[in-house]
C-alpha positions, -999 to +999 in steps of 0.1 A: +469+590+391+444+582+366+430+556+388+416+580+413+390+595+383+357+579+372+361+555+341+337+584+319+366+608+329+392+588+319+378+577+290+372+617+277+413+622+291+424+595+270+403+610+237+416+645+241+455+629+246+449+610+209+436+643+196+457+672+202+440+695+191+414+692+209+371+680+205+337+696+208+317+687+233+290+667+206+325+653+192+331+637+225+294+626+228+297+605+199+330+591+206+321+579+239+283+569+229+267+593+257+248+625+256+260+655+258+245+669+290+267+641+303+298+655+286+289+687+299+290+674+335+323+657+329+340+687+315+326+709+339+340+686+368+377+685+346+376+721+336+368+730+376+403+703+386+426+722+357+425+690+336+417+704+307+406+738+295+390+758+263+409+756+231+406+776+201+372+784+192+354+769+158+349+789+131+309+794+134+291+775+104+259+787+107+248+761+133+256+752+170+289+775+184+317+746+190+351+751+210+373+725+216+386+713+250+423+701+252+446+688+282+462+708+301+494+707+310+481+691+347+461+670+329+492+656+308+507+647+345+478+625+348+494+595+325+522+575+334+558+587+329+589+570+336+607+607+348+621+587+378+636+562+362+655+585+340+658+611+369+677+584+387+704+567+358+708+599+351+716+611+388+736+578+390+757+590+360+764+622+374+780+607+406+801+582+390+814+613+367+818+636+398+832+613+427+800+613+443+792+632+478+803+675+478+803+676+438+769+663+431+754+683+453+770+716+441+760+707+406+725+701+413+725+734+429+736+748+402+712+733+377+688+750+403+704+784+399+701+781+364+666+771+367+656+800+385+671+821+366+649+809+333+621+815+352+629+849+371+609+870+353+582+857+362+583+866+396+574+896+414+570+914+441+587+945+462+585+921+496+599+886+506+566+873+513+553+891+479+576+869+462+576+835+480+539+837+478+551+843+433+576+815+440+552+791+457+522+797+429+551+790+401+563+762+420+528+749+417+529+746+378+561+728+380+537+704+396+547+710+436+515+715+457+528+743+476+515+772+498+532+804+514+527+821+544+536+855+548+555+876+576+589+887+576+605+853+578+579+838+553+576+800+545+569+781+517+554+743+522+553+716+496+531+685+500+544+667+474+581+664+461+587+657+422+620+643+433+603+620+465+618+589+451+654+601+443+656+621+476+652+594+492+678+577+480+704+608+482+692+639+500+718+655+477+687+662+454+675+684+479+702+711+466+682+715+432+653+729+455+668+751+475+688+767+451+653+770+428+637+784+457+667+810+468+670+821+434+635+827+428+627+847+458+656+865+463+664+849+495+687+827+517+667+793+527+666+771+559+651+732+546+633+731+576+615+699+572+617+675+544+595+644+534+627+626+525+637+628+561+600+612+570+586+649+577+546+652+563+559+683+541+586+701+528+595+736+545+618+763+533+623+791+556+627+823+533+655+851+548+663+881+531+702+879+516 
């Protein structure tokens, strides 16, 4: 994904993943050999997309107030991973273990369950649409870009799968999802559409239980 940001931007992505901890904005300056109205601009533009954000503040020396700008966790996703090609020996391993078919799915729905039940305090929300509207905003930092409508059948739609690949090689993966989703919100879900199947999004009807 790196490839769809200017060569500046990359270039200041790339310095804050080597320093974890983070650089001022006239430590990035010199790095890169520009000014630091220019930095500004760049870290404006990646501070407005979530790419990085404000660490910890400097201790003030007298001179110019610094604070250093790290990744963020979205701006981490940026570099290439190879979570699909461990995703999938992995998934390949399970089947041979379980027989395939009925058993990997149930698993995967469990590892789901057990997912959203990590996570389940962090959702609130007296109503179903209260919390898919929670469920979709967490479902977001998991790195789905995903959006809920309200009403008393509400909907959650996902643009993007983090499983597009494997899905489509076994819908089975599909399970992890719904049971993610269900456990989350509190509710029984219909996979109405699915981008495995060639639909543009993923849709997951939400019903109360």
């Amino acid at each position: 994904m790196l490839e769809v940001i200017g060569q500046r931007q990359q270039a200041l992505l790339h310095l804050l993943l080597e320093r974890k901890q983070g650089l001022t904005v006239d430590q990035m300056a010199a790095a890169l050999g520009i000014t630091r109205t220019a930095v500004r601009e760049h870290v404006a533009a990646l501070e407005r997309d979530r790419l990085i954000a404000p660490g910890q503040a400097l201790p003030s020396t007298g001179g110019r107030p610094g604070r250093r700008y790290v990744l963020t966790p979205r701006g981490h996703a940026l570099f290439p991973k190879q979570y699909d090609l461990m995703a999938r020996l992995l998934l390949e391993s399970l089947a041979r273990q379980l027989g395939g078919g009925p058993a990997v799915e149930a698993e995967l729905a469990e590892l789901g369950a057990r997912l959203a039940a990590d996570l389940k305090g962090r959702i609130g929300g007296a109503t179903l649409a209260e919390r898919a509207g929670a469920t979709a905003l967490l479902m977001r930092e998991l790195g789905y870009e995903a959006t809920a409508g309200g009403g008393e059948t509400p909907e959650i739609e996902a643009f993007n799968c983090v499983y597009h690949e494997l899905a489509q090689k076994d819908r089975a993966v599909c399970a992890l999802d719904l049971a993610l989703i269900g456990g989350l919100a509190e509710a029984e879900v219909e996979h109405r559409a699915c981008m495995a199947r060639g639909d543009d999004s993923c849709r997951f009807c939400l019903k109360p239980r």
